[in-house]
C-alpha positions as CSV (number, residue, x, y, z in Angstrom):
1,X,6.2,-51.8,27.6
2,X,2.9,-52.2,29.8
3,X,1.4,-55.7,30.0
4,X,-1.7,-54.9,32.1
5,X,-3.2,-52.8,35.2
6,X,-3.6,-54.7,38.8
7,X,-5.5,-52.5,41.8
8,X,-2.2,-49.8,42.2
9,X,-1.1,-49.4,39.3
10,X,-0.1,-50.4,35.8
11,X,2.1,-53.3,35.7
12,X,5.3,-53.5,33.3
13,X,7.1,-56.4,31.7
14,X,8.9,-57.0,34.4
15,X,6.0,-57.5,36.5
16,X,6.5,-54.4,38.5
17,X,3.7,-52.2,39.3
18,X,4.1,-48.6,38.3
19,X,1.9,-45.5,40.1
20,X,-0.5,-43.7,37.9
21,X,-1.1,-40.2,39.1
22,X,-4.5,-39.3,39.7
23,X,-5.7,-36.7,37.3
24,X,-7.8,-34.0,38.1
25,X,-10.8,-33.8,35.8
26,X,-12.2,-30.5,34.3
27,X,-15.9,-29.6,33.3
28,X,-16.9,-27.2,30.6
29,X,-20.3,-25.3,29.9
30,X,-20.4,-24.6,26.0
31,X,-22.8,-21.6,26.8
32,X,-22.6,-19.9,22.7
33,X,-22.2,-21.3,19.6
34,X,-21.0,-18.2,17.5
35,X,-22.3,-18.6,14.2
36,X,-20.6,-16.4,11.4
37,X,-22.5,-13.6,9.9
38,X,-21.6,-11.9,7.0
39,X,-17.8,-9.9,7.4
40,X,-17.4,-11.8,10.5
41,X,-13.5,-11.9,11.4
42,X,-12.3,-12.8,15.2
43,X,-10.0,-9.8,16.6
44,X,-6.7,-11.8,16.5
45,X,-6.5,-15.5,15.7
46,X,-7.3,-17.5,19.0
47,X,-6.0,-20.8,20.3
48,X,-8.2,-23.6,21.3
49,X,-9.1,-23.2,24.9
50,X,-7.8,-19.9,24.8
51,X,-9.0,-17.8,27.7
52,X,-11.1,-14.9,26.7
53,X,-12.0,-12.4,29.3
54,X,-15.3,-10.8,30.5
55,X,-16.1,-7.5,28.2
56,X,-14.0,-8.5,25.9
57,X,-14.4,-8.1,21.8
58,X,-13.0,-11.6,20.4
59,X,-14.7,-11.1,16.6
60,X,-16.7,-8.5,14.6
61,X,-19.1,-8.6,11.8
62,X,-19.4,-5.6,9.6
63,X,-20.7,-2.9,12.6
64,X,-21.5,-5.7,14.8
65,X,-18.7,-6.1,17.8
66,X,-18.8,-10.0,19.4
67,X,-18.4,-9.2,22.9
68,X,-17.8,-12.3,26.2
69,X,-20.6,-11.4,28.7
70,X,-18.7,-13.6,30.9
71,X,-14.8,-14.9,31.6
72,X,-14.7,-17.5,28.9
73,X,-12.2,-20.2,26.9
74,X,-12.3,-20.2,22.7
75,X,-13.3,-23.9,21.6
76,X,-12.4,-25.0,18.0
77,X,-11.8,-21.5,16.7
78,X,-12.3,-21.4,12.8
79,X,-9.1,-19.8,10.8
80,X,-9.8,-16.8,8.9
81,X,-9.8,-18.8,5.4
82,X,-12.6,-21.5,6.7
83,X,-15.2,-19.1,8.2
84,X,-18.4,-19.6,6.0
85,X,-21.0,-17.4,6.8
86,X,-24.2,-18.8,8.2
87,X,-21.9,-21.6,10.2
88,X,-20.1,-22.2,13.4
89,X,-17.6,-19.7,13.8
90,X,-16.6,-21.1,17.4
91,X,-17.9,-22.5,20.9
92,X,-17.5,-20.3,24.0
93,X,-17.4,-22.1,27.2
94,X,-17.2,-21.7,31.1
95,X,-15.4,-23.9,33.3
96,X,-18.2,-25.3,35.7
């Protein structure tokens, strides 16, 4: 159990002071929100943050391919049974 935070640390119950690592913080760049046409499906069913490499063809919709003009990550992904056309599909992003 924590009880507070002093300049080093968090400090326990016991009054000892316990490291917290420094974490290393990431930045994004959404750079495309996909937005469902009609007969839009994503190639295989992609994880949040997935990596998705430059050229490749993450969704179609009907003869149209979707297609990352640059290396990207998938953000929030829609499953196959909440895709409404017209509507967010997914984000793509770049790490800046």
């Amino acid at each position: 159990h924590l009880l507070g935070v002093n300049g080093t640390g968090i400090v326990n119950k016991k009054g000892i002071s316990v490291e917290v690592p420094k974490i290393k913080k990431e930045y994004w760049h959404a750079y495309q929100n996909v937005v469902a046409e009609e007969h839009f499906c994503f190639s295989k069913e992609w994880g949040n943050f997935e990596f998705v490499p430059q050229g490749t063809i993450y969704a179609t919709a009907g003869n149209k391919k979707y297609i990352t003009e640059m290396d990207s990550y998938m953000l929030f992904p829609k499953s196959p049974e909440s895709i409404v056309q017209g509507n967010e599909a997914c984000i793509l992003l770049t790490k800046k």
